[in-house]
N, C-alpha and C positions, 0 to 999 in steps of 0.2 A: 615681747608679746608673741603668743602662738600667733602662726599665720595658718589661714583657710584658705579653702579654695569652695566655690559656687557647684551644688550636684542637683538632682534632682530627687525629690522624696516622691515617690508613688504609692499610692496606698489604691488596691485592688478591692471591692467588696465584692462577692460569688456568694453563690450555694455553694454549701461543703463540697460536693460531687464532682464541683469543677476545677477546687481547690489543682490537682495534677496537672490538668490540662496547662494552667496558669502559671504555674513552679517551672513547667518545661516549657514555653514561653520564654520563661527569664532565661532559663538554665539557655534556650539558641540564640536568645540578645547578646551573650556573655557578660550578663550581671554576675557578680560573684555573688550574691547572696541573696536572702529574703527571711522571713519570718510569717507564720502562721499565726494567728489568734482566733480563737472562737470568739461572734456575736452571737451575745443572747435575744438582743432586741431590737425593734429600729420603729420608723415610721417615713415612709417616703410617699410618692405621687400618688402610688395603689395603696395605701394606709399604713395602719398599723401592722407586724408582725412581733412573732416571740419564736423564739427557737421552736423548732417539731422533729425532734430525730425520727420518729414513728413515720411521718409523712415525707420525710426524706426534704425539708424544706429550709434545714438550718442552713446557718450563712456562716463565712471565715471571713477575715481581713487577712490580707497579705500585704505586707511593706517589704521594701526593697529601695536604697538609694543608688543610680546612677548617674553617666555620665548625662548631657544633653542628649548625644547622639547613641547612645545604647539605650534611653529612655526613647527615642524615636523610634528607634527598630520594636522596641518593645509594643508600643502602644500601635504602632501601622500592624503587627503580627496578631494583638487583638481585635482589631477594629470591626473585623466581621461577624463575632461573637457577641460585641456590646449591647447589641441592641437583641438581639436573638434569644440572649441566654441573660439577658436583664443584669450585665456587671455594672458598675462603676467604678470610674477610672478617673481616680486622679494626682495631680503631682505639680509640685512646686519648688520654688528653688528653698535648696537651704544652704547652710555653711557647716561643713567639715572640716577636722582638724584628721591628717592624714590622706587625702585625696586620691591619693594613688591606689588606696584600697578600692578604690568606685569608678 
């Protein structure tokens, strides 16, 4: 049987604009990585939304798995933004095969 080990899965949602600010974030957590995807649409607490590139209002999801304690550093180095610049931030455990990559 493959053996795992326990990480943390974070998935960021931003406006695209802040997309950078977030990546470099990761990049002084020392996550090794992340991934980018465009949201087209949502509905949260303030309603409905759809993509707006004209209004500069689109949104990205960023994933990124670490360790517990690199997901700490991470999420303490956001914390002053979350509420300001409207992210959400969240993360859970999951199971990897290779653990040493996270």
């Amino acid at each position: 049987m493959i053996e795992t080990v326990i990480r943390k899965r974070i998935e960021i949602l931003a406006d695209t604009p802040l997309v950078r600010r977030v990546t470099d974030a990761i990049d002084r957590a020392s996550i090794t990585g992340w991934t980018v995807l465009p949201v087209q649409s949502g509905s949260g607490r303030e309603g409905a939304w759809r993509e707006e590139r004209v209004l500069g209002t689109d949104k990205s999801l960023i994933l990124t798995i670490a360790s517990q304690d690199k997901a700490a550093v991470l999420a303490e180095s956001l914390a002053p933004i979350l509420s300001s610049h409207s992210l959400l931030l969240t993360m859970w455990d999951v199971e990897v095969i290779r653990g040493e990559r996270f």
